[in-house]
Backbone as a ProteinNet text record, in pm:
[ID]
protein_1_A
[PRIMARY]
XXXXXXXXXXXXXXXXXXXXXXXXXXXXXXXXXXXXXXXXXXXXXXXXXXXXXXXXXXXXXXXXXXXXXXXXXXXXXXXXXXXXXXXXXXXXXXXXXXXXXXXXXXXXXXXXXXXXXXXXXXXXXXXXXXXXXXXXXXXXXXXXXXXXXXXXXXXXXXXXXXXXXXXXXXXXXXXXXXXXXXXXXXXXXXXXXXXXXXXXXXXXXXXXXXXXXXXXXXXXXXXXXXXXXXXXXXXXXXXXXXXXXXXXXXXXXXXXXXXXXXXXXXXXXXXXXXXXXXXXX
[TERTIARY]
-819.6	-860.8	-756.8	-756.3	-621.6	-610.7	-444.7	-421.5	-489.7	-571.7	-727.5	-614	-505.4	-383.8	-340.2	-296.5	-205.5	-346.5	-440.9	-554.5	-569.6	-606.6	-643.8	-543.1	-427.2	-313.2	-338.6	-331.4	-353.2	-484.1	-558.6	-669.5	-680.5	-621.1	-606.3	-528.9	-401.7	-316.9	-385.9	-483.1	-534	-655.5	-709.9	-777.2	-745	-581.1	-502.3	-512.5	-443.4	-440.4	-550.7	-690	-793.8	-866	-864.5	-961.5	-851.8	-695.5	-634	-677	-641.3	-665	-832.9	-924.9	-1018.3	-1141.8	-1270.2	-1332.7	-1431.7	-1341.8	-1370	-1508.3	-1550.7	-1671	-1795.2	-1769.1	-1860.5	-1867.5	-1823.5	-1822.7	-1850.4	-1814.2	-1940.4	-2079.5	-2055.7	-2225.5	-2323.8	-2257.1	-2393	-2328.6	-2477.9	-2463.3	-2424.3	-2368.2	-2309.3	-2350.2	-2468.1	-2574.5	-2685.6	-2701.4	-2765.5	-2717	-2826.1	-2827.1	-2825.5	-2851.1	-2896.8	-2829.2	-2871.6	-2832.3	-2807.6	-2656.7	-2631.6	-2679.1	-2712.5	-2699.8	-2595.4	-2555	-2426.1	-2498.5	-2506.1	-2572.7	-2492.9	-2500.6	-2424.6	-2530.2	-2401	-2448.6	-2425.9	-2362.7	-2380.8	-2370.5	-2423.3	-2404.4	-2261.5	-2189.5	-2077	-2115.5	-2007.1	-1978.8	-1892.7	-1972.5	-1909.7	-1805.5	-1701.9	-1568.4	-1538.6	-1525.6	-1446.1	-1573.9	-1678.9	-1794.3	-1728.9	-1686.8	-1600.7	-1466.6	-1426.2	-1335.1	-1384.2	-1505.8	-1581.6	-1640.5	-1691.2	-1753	-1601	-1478.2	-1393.7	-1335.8	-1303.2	-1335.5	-1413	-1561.1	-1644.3	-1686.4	-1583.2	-1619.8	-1488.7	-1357.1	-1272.4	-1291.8	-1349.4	-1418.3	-1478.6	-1621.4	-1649.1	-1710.6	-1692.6	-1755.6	-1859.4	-1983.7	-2096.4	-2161.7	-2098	-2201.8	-2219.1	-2293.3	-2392.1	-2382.6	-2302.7	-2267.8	-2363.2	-2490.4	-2534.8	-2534.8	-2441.6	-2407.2	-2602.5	-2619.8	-2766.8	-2679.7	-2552.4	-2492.1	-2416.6	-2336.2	-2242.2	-2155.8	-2007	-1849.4	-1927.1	-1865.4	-1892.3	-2047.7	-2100.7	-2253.7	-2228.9	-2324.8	-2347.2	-2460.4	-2437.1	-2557.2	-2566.8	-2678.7	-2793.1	-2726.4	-2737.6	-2785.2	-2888.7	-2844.1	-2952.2	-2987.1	-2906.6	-2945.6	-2860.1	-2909.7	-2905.4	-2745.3	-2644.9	-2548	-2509.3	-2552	-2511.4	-2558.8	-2591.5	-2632.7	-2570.8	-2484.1	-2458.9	-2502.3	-2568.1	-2618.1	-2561.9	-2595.7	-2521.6	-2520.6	-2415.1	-2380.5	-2355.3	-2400.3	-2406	-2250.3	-2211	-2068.5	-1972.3	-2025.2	-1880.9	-1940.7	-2068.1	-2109	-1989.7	-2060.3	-1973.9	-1841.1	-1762	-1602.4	-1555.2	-1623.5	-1575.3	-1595.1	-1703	-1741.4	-1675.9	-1534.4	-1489.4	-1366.4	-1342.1	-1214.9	-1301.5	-1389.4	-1491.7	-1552.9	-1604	-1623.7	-1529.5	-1388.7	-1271.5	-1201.5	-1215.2	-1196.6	-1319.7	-1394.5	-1529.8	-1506.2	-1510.1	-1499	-1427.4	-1288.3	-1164.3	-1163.9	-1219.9	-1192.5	-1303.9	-1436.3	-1551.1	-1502.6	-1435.5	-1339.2	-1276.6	-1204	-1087.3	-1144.9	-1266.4	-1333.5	-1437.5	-1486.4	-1585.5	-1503.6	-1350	-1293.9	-1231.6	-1213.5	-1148.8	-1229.8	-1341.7	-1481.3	-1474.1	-1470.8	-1454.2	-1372.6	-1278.4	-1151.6	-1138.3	-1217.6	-1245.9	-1377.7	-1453.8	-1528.3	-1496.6	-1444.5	-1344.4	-1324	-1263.2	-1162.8	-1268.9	-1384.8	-1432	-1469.4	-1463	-1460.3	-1304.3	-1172.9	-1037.2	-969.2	-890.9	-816.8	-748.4	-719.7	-625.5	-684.6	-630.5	-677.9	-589.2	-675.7	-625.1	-570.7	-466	-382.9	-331	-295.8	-267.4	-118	-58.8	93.7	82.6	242.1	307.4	247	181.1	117.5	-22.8	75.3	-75.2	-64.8	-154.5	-83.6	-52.6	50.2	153.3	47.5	81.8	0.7	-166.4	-207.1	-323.8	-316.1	-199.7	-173.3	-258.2	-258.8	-318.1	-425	-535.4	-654.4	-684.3	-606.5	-614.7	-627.8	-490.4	-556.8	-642.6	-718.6	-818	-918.4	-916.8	-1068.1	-1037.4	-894.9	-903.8	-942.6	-964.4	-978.1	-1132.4	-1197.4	-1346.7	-1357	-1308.8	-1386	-1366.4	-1312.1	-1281	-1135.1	-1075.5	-934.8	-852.8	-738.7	-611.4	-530.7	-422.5	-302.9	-184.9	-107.8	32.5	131.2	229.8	368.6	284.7	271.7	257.5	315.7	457.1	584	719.1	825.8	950.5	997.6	969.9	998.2	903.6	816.6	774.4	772.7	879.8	868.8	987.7	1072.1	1149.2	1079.8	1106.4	1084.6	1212.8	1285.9	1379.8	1390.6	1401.4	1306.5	1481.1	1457.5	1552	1705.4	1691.5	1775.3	1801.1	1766.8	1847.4	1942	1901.1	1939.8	2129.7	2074.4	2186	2316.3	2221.5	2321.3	2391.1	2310.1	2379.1	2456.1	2440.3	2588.8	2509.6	2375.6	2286.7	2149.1	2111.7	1981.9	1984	2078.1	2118.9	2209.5	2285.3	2360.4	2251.7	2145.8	2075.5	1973.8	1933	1833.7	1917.5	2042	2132.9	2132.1	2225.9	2217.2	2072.8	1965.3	1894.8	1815.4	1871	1851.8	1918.6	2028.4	2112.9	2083.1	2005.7	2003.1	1843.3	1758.3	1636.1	1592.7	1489.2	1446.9	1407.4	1373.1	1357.2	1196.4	1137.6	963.6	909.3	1026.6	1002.7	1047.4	904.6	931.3	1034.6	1089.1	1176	1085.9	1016	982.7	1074.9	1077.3	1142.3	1105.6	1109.1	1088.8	1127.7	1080	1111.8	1053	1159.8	1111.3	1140.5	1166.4	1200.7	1207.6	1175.8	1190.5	1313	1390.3	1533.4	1615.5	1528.7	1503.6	1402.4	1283.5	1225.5	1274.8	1401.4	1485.8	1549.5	1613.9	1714.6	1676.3	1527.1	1444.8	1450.2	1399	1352.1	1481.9	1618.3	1723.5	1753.7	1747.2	1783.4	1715.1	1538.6	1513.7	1393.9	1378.9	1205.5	1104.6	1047.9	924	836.2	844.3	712.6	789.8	740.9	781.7	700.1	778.6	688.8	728.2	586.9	624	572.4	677.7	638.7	668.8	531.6	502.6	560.2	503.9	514.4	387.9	376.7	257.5	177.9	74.7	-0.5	76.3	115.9	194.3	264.3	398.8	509.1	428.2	363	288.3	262.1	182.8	173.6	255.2	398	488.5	582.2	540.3	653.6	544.9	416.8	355.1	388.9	382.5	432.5	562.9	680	804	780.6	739.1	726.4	647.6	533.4	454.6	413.9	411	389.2	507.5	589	678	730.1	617.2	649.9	543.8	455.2	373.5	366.1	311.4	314.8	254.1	283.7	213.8	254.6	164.9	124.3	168.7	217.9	225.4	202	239.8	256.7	150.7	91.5	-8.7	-171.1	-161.6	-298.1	-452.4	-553.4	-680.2	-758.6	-913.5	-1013.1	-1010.6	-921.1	-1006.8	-897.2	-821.8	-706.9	-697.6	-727.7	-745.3	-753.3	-842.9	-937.9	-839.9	-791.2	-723.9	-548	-501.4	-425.6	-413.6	-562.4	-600.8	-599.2	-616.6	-663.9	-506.4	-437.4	-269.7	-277.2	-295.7	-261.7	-189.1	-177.9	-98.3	-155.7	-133.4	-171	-253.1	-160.9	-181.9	-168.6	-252.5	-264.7	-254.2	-105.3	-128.5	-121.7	-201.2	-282	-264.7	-185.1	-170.3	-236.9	-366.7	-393.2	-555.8	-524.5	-633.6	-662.7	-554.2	-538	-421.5	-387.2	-304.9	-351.4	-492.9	-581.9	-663.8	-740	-892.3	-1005.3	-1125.4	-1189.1	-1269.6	-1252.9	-1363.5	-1500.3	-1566.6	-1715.7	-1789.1	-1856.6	-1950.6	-2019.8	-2001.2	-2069.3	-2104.1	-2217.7	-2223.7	-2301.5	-2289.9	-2349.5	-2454.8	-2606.3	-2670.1	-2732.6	-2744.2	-2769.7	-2945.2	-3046.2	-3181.4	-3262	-3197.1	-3264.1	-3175.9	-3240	-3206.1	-3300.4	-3270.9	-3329.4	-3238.7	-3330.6	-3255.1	-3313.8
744.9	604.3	518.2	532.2	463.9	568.2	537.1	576.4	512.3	632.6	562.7	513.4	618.1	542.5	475.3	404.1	328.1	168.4	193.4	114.6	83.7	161.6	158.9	42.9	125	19.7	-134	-137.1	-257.4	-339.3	-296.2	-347.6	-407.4	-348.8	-338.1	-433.3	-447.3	-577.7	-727.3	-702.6	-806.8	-842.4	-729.6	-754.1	-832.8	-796.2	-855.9	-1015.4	-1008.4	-1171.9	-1278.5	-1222.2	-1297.8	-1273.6	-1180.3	-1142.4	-1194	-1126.3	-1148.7	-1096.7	-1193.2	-1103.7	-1126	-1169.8	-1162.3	-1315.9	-1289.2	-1379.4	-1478.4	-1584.7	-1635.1	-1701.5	-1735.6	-1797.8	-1722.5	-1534.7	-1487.1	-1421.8	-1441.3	-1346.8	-1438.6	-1556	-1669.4	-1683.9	-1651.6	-1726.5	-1564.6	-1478.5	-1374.5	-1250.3	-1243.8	-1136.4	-995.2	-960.4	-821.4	-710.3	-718	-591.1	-620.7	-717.9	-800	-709.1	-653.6	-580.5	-626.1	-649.4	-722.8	-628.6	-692.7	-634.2	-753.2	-740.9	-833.6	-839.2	-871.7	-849.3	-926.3	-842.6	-886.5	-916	-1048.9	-1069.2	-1164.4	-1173.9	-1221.6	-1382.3	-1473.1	-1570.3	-1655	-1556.6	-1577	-1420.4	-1439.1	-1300	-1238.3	-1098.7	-1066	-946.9	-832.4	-760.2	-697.5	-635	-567.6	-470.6	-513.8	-428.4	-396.1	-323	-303.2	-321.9	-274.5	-203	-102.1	39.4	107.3	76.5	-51	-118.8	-239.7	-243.7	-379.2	-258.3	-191.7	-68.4	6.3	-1.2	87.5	-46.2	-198.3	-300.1	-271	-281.5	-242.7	-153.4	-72.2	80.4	68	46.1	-15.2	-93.8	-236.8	-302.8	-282.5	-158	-94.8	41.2	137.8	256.2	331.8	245.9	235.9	150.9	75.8	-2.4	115.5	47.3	101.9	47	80.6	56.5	73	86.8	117.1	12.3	30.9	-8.1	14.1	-91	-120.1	-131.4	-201.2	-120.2	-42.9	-15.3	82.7	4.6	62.2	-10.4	-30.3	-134.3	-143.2	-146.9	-230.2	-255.8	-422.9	-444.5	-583.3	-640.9	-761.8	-812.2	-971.4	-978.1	-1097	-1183.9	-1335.1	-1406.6	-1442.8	-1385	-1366.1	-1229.4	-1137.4	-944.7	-932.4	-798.8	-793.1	-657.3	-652.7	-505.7	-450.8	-502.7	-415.7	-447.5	-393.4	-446.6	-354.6	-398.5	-334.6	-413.8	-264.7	-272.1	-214.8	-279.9	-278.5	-380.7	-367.2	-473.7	-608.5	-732.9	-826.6	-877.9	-880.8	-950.4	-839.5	-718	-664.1	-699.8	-731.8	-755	-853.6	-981	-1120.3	-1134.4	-1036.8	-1035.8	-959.1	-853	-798	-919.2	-1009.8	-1072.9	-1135.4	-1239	-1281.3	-1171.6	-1101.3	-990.7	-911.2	-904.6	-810.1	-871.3	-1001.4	-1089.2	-1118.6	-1174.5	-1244.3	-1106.4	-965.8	-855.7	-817.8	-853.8	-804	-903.6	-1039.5	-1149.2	-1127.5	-1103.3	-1156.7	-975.3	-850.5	-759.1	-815	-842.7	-845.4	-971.8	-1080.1	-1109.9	-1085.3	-997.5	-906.2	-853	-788.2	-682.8	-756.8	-890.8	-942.4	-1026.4	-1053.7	-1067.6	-969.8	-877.1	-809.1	-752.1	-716.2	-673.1	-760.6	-901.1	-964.6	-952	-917.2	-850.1	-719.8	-661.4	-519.5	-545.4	-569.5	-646.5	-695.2	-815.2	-853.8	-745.5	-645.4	-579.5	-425.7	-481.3	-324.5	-330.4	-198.9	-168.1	-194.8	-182.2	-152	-75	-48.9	42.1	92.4	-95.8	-192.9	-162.5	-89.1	-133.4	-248.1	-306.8	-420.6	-351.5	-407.2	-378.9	-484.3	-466.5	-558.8	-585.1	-671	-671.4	-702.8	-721.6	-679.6	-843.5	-915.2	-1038.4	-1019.3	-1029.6	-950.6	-1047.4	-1047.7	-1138.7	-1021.2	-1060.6	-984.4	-975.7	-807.5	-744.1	-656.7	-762.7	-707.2	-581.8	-575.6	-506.5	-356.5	-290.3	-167.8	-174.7	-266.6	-313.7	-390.6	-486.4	-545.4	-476.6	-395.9	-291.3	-217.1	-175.2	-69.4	-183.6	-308.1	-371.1	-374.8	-368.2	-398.1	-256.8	-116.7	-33.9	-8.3	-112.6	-107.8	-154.2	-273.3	-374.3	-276.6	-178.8	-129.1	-144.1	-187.5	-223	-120.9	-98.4	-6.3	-74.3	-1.9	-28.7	-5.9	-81.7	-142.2	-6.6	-52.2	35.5	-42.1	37.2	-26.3	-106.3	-82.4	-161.8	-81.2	-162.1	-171.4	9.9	80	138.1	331.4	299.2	403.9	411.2	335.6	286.4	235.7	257.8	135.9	18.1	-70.7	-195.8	-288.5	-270.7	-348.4	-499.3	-615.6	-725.3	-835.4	-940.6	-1000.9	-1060.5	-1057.8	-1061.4	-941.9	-795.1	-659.5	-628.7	-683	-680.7	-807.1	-888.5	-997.3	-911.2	-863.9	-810.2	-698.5	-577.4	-470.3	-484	-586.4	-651.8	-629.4	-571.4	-604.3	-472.8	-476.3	-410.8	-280.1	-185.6	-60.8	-8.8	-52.2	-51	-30.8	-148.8	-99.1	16.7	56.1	167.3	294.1	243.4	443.6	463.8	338.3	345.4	366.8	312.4	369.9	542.2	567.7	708.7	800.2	738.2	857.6	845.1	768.2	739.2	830.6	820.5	881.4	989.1	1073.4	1156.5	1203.7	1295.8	1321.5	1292.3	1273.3	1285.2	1087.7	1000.3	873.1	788.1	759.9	641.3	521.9	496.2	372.1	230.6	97.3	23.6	-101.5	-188.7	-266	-356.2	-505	-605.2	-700.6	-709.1	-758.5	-896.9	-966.8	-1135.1	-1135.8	-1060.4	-1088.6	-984.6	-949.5	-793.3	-786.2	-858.8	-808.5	-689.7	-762.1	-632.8	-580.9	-563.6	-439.6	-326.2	-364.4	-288.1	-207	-289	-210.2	-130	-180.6	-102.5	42.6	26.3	173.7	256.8	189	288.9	302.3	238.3	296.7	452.1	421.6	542.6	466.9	360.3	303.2	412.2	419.8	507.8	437.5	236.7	151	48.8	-3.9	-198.3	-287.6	-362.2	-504.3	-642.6	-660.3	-775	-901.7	-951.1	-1049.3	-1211.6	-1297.7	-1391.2	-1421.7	-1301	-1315.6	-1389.3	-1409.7	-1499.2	-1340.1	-1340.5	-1266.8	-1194.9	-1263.6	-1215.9	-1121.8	-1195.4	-1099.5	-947.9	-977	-839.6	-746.5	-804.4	-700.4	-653.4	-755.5	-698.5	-586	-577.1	-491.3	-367.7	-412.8	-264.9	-168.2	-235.9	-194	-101.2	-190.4	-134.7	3.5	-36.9	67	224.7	168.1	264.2	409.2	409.1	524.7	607.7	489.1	541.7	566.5	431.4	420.1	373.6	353.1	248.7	129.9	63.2	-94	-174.4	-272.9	-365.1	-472.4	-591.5	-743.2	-747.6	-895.9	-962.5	-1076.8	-1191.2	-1333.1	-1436.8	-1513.3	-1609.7	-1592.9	-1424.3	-1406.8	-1432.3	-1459.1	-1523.5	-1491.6	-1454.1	-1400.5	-1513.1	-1565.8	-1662.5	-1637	-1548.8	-1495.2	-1318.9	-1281.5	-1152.5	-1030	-1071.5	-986.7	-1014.1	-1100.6	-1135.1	-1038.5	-1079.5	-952.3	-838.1	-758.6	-639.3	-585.8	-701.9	-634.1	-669.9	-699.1	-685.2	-476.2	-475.6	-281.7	-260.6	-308.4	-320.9	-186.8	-110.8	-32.6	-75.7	-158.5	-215.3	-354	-428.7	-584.6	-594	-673	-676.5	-804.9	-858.3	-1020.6	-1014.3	-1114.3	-1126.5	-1217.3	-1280.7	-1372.3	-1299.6	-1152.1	-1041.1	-1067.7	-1097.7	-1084	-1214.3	-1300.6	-1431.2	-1501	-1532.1	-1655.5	-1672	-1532.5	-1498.2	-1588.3	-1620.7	-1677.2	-1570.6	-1613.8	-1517.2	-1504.2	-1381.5	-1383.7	-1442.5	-1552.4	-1569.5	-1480.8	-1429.9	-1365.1	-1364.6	-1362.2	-1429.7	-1279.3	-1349.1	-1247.7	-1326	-1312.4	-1346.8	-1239.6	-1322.5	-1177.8	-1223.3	-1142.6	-1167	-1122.7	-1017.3	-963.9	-993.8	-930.2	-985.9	-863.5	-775.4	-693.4	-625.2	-618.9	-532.3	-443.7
558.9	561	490.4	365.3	276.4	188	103.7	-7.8	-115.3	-156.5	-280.5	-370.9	-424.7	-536.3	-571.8	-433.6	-436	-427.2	-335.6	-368.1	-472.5	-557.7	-690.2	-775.9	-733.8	-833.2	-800.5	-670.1	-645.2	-645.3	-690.7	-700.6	-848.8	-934.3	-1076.7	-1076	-1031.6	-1036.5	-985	-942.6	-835.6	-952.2	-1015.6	-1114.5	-1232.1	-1280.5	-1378.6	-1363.9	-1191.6	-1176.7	-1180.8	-1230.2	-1206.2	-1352.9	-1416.1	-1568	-1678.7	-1639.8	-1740	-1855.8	-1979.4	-2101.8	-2092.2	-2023.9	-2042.5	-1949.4	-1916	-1846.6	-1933.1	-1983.7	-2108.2	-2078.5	-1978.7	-1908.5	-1983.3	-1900.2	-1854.6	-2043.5	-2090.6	-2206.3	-2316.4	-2313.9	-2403.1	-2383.6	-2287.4	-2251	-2198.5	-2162.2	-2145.5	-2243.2	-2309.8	-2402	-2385.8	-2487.6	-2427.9	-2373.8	-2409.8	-2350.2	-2248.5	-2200.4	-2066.3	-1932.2	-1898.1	-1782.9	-1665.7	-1542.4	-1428.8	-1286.3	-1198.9	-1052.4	-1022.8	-904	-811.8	-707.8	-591.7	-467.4	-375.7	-291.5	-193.1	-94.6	18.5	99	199.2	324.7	455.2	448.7	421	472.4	630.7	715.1	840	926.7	1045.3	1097.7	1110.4	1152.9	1158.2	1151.6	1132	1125.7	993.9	931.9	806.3	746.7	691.9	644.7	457.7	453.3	315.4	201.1	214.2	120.9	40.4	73	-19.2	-101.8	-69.1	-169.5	-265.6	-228.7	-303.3	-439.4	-372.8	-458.8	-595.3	-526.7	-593.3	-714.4	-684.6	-788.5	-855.9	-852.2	-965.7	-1037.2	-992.1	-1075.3	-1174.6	-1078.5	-1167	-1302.5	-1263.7	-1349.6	-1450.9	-1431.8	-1537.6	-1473.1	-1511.4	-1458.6	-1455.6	-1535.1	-1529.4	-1412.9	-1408.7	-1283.9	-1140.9	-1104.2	-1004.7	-875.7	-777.6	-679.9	-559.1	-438.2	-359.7	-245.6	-157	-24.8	67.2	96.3	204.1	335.3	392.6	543	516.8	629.5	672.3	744	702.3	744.2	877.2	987.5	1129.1	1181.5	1084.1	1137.3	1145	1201.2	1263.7	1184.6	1081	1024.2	1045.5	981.7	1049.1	927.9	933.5	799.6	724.3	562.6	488.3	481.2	555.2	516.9	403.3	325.6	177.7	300.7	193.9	210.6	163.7	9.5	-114.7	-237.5	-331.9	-482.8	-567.4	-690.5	-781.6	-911.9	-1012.4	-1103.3	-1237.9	-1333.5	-1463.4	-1563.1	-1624.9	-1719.1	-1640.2	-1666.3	-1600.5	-1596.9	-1721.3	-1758.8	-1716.7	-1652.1	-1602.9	-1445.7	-1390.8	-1250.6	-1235.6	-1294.2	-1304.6	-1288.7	-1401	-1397.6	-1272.8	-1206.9	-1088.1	-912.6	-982.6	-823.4	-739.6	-799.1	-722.4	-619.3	-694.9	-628.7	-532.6	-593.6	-430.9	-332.2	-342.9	-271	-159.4	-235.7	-151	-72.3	-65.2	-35.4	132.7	2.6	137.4	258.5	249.4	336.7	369.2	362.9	408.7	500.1	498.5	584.8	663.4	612.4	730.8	838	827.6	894.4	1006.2	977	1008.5	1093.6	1069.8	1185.1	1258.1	1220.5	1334	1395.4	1392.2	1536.9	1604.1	1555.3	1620.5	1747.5	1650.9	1760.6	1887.5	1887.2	2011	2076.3	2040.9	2166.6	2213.5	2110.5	2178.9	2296.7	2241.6	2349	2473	2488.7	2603.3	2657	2631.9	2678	2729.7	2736.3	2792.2	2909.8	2985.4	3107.8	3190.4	3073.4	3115	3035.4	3070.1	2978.2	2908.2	2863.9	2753.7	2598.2	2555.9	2382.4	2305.2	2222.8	2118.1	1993.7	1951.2	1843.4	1724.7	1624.9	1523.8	1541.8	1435.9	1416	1259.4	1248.6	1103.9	1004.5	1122.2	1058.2	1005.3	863.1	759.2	647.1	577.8	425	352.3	301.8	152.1	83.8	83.2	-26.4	-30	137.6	190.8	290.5	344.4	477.7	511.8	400.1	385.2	440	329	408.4	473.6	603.7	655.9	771.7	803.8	916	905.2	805.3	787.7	858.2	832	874.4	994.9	1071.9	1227.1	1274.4	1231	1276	1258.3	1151.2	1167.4	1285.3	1284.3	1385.3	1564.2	1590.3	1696.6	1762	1691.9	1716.6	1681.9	1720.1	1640.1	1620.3	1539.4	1436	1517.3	1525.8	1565.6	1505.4	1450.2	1345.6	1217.9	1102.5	994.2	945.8	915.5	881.9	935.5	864.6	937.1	932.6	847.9	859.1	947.7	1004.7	1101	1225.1	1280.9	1434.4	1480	1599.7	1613.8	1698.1	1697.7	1788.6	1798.8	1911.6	1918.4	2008.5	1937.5	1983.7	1997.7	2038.8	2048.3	1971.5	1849.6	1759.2	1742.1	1754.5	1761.4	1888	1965.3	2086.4	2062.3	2046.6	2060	1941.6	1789.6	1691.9	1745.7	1841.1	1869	2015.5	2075.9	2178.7	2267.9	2327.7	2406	2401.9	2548.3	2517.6	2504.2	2602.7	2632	2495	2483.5	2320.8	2215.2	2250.5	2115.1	2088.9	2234.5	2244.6	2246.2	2219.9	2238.5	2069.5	2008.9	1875.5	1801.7	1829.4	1750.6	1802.7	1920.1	2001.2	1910.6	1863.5	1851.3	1634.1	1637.5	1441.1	1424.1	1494	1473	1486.9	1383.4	1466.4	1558.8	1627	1807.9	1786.8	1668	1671.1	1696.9	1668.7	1666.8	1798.7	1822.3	1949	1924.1	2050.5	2072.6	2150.4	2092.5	2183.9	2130.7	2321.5	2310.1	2370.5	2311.3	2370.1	2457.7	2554.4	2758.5	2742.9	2761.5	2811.3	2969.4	3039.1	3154	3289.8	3379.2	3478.3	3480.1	3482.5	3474.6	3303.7	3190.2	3101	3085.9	3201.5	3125.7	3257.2	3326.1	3425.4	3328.3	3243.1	3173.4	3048.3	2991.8	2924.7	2958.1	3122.2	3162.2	3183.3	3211.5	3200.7	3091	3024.5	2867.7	2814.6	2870.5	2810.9	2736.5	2680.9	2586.2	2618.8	2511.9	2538.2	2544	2514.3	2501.5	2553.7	2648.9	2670.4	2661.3	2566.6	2546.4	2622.2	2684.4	2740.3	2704.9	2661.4	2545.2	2611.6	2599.7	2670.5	2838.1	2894.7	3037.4	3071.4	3224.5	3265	3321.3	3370.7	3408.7	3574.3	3650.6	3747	3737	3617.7	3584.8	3490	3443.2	3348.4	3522.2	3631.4	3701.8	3767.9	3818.6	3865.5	3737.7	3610.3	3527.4	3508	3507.1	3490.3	3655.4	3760.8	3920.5	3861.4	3825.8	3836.1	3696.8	3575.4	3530.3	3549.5	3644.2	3687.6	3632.1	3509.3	3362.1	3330.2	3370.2	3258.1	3128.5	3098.3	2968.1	2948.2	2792.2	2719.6	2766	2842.4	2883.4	2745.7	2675.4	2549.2	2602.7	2613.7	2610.8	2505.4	2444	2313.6	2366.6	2247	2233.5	2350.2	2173.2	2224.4	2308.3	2292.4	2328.8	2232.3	2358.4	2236.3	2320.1	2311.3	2314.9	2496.5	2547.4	2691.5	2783.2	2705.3	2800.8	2820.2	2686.5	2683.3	2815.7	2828.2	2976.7	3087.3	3122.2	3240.8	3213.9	3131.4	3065.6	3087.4	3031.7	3048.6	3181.3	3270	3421.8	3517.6	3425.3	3431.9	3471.4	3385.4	3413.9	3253.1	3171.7	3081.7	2961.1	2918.6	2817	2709.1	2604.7	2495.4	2453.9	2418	2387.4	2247.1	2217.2	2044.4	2013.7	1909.5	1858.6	1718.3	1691.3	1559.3	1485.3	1598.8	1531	1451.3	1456.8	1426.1	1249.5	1224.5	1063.3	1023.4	1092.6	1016.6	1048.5	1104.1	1116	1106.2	1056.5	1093.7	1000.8	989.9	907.6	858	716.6	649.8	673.6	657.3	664.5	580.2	546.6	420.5	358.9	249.6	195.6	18.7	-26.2	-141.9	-241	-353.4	-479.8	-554	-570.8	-644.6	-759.3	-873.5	-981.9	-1003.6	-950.9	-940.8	-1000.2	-1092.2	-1182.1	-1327.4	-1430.1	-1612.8	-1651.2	-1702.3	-1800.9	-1917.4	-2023.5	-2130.2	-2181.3
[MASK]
+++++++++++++++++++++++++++++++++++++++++++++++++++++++++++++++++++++++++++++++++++++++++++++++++++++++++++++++++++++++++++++++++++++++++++++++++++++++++++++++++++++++++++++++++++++++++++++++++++++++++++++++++++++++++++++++++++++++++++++++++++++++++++++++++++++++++++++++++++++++++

């Protein structure tokens, strides 16, 4: 799923940037031994992401609290359903809420659009994919929420994949040049994809050798005339400017893979709020 480790670290840093030397609010005003439960609750319907990282904040936070998830990653809730309550010390509830909050929203997000393009897209045989348009620093779990929502993951980053896109092309003196050079730099286990503005390169794509072509802002025509000429030879991928009213028409291109970046660099958060409803000591 993720590196819990490297999670961890970063969660802690993310923690730093918000408690600092301390939550001067929450620690004047509620006493130190004040118990209570939160509850986590959807203030509009969606689809739910990143419960086991809202949970790994507050254990962080303090390791007494009491974490119990009411959904499950990739369920669909109502507004006003309860999806989690953690219990404990109030002033470590408090100091953990906003980092688990802005975590939880910002994947449940992530995965109740994505869901709509997976959606769109059923009954073909196009899957939806992410890109490297993530916010700094989230990326880890940003694709994890597109893989709730029913979506898959792109290349993570620059370095597990080639993709050779227009400025590689122009630097390495053209398209064929650049798919030998990086042929001849990689291991034999790593795909080559490359990006086609035109049938005249995703011609020279396929002599080169691509194991993926991207066809990046073609009209729907040209997508069926390059999936024709490619005819499984390779990975067919859609890119650029696709949205949930174009999607489908795409898909029925013949095209493999549809990747949307607007999965995770535009998405709106889920509402979701924390009320503390109980007080005992």
């Amino acid at each position: 799923m993720w590196n819990k480790r490297e999670l961890q670290r970063k969660i802690e840093e993310w923690l730093q940037e918000d408690i600092g030397f301390g939550d001067i609010t929450t620690m004047s005003t509620i006493p130190e031994d004040e118990q209570g439960t939160g509850i986590l609750y959807a203030k509009e319907a969606g689809m739910i992401a990143g419960l086991p990282i809202a949970q790994q904040v507050f254990e962080i936070v303090d390791p007494t609290l009491v974490f119990t998830a009411k959904a499950a990653e990739g369920d669909r809730v109502e507004k006003g359903q309860q999806i989690a309550e953690v219990e404990g010390s109030v002033r470590s509830i408090l100091s953990g809420e906003r980092l688990a909050l802005n975590l939880l929203q910002r994947l449940s997000g992530i995965a109740t659009r994505t869901n709509q393009y997976v959606q769109a897209l059923e009954g073909t045989k196009a899957r939806v994919v992410d890109t490297r348009k993530t916010t700094p620093g989230l990326r880890l779990v940003e694709k994890y929420a597109v893989r709730v929502g029913g979506g898959h993951n792109h290349r993570y980053a620059l370095y597990d994949a080639v993709l050779i896109k227009d400025n590689h092309i122009k630097g390495a003196g053209g398209l064929k040049q650049a798919v030998a050079a990086a042929r001849a730099a990689i291991p034999h286990t790593m795909k080559i994809e490359v990006e086609t503005e035109s049938l005249e390169q995703v011609r020279e794509a396929l002599e080169a050798g691509a194991d993926i072509i991207m066809l990046d802002n073609m009209t729907n025509e040209q997508m069926k005339e390059a999936v024709d000429l490619i005819a499984g030879r390779a990975v067919v991928e859609a890119s650029g400017g696709v949205t949930l009213d174009t999607i489908r028409s795409i898909a029925e291109t013949g095209v493999d893979v549809i990747s949307v970046g607007a999965l995770t660099h535009s998405v709106k958060a889920l509402d979701i709020s924390l009320d503390l409803n109980q007080r005992k000591r």
